[in-house]
C-alpha positions as CSV (number, residue, x, y, z in Angstrom):
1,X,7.4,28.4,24.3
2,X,5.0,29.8,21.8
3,X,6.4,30.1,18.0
4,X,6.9,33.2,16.8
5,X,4.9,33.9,13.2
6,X,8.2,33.8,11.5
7,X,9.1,30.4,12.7
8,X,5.4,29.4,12.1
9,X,5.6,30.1,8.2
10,X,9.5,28.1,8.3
11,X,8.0,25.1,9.7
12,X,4.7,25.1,7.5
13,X,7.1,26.1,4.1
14,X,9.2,23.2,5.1
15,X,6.7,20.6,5.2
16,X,5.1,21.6,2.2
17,X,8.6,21.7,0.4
18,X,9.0,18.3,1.7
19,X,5.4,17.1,0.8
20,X,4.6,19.0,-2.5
21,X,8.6,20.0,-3.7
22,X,9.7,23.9,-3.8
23,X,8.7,24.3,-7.3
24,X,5.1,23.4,-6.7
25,X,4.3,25.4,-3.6
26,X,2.9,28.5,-4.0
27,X,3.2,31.2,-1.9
28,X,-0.4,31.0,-1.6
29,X,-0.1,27.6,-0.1
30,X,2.3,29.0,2.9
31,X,-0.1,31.6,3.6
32,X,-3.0,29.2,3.6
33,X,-0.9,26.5,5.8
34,X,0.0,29.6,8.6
35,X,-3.5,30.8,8.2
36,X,-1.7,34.1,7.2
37,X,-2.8,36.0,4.2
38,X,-0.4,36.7,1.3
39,X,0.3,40.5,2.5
40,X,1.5,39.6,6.2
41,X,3.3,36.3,4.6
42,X,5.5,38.9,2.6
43,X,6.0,41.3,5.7
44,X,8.1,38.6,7.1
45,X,9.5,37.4,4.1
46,X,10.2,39.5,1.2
47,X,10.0,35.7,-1.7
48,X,9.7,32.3,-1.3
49,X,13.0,32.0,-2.4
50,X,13.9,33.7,1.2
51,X,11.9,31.3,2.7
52,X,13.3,28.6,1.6
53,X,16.4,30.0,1.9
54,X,16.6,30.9,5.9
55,X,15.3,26.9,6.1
56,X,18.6,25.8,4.3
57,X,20.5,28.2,6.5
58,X,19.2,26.9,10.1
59,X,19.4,23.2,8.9
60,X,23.2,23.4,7.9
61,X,24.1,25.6,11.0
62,X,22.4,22.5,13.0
63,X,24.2,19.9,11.2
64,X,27.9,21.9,11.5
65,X,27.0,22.2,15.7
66,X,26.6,18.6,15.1
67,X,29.8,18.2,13.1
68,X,31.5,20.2,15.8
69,X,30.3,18.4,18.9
70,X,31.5,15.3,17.0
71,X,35.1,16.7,16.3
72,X,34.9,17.8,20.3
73,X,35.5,13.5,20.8
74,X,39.6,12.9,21.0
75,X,39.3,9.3,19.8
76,X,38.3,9.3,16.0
77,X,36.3,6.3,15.5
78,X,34.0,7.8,18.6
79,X,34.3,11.1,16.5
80,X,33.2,9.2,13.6
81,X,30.2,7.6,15.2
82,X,29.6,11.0,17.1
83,X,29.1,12.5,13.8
84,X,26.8,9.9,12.2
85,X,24.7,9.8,14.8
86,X,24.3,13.8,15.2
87,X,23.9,13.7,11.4
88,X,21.1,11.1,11.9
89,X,19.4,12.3,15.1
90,X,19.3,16.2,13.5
91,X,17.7,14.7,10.2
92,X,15.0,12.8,12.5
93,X,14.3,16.0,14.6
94,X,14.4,18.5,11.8
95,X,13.1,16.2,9.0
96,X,11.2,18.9,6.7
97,X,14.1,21.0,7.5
98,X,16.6,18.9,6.4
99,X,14.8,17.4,3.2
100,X,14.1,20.9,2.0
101,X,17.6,22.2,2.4
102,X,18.7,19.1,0.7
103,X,16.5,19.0,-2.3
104,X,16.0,22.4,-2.7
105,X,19.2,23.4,-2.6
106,X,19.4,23.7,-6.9
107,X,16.5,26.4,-6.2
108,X,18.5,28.8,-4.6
109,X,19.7,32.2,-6.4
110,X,23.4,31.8,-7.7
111,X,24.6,34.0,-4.4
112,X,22.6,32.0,-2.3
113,X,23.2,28.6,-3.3
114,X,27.0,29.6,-2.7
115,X,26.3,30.8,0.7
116,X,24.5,27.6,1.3
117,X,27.3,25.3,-0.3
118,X,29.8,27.0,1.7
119,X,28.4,25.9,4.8
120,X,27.8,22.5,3.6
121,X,31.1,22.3,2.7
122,X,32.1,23.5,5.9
123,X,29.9,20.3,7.6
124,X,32.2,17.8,4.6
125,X,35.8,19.6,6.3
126,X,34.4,18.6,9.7
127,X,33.9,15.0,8.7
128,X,37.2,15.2,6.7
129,X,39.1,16.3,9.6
130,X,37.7,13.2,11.6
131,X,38.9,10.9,9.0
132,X,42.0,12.5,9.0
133,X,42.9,12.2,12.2
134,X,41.9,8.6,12.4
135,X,44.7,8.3,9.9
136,X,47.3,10.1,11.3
137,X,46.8,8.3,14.6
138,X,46.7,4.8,12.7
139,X,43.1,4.1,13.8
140,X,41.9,4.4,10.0
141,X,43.8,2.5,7.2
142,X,45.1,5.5,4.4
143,X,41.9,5.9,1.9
144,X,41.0,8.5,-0.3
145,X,39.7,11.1,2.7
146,X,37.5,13.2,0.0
147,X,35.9,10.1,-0.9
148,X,35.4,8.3,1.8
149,X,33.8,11.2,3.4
150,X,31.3,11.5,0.5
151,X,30.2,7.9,1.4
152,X,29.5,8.6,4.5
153,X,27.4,11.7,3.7
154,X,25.8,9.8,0.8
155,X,24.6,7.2,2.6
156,X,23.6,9.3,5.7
157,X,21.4,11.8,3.2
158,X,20.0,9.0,1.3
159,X,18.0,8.1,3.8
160,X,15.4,10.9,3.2
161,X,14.4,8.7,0.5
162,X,13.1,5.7,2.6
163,X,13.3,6.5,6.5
164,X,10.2,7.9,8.3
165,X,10.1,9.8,11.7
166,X,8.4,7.5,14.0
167,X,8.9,4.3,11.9
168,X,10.6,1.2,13.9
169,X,14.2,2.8,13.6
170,X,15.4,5.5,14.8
171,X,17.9,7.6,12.6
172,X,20.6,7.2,15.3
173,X,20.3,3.6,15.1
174,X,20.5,3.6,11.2
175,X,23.9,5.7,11.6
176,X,25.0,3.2,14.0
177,X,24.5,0.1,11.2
178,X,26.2,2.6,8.4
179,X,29.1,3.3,11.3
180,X,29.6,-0.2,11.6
181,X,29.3,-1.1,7.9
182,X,31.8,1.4,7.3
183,X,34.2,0.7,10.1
184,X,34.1,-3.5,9.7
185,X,33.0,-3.9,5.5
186,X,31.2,-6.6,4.3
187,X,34.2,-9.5,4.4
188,X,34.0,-11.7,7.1
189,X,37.4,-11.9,9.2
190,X,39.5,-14.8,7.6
191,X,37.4,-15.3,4.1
């Protein structure tokens, strides 16, 4: 399938984001990376605050399909692991998307930062809602659900700042060590 100009200048924007930060890519550097000039880079995009903006959107919509598929799984530690691994595995697959809706998040408009929080808040309530239930159904000790969710997310988004696509670990298997972490602690059994 051949990208569509559009997608071209998301997928150049996001690796320079990731590369070179928001702040310090111009919109000259987009239309240089797309081999577009500065007029037909603004006939698709109106600032690079749109630009960046629409890469925020598509990453958190593919993180709550994630969420959702995860929340899909009846038994909540599967539904745990189901979501730490769909967090992972769309961080891997979408890395400059998901680094620049991360860090360039504080770079958004007012109105579009809340758009953007909304829906990340709406990925938090899925995870929640897994923890939850793993509570209610005695699978999950009672903890703090806000806070034990943020853990999770904290330690899943971290890794943008050490794990590299195509390194010796996949993502998934990263989420797989944090699931485990997470669902055993660090005590051994009778210590």
């Amino acid at each position: 399938m051949i990208a569509t100009t559009r997608t071209r200048i998301l997928e150049e924007a996001a690796k320079l984001f990731t590369e070179k930060g928001y702040e310090t890519t111009s919109v000259q550097d987009i239309a240089q990376a797309t081999g577009l000039s500065k007029a037909a880079l603004y006939h698709h995009f109106r600032s690079k605050e749109e630009v960046l903006y629409e890469i925020s959107l598509l990453a958190l919509e593919g993180l709550i399909r994630e969420g959702e598929k995860a929340l899909s799984e009846p038994h909540p530690s599967l539904a745990l692991l189901r979501f730490m691994e769909g967090h992972a595995r769309f961080f891997e697959e979408n890395h400059a998307f998901f680094v620049t809706m991360l860090q360039g998040i504080k770079s958004l408009s007012p109105e579009k930062r809340e758009k953007t929080v909304a829906l990340r808040d709406r990925h938090e309530a899925n995870l929640r809602t897994i923890l939850r239930r793993g509570i209610e159904a005695g699978v999950f000790r009672p903890v703090d659900v806000a806070l034990a969710g943020r853990a999770v997310l904290s330690m899943l988004n971290w890794m943008i700042r050490w794990f590299r696509p195509g390194g010796p670990m996949r993502a998934e298997e990263v989420a797989r060590g944090y699931y485990d972490l997470i669902l055993r602690g660090l005590e051994r059994e009778g210590a």
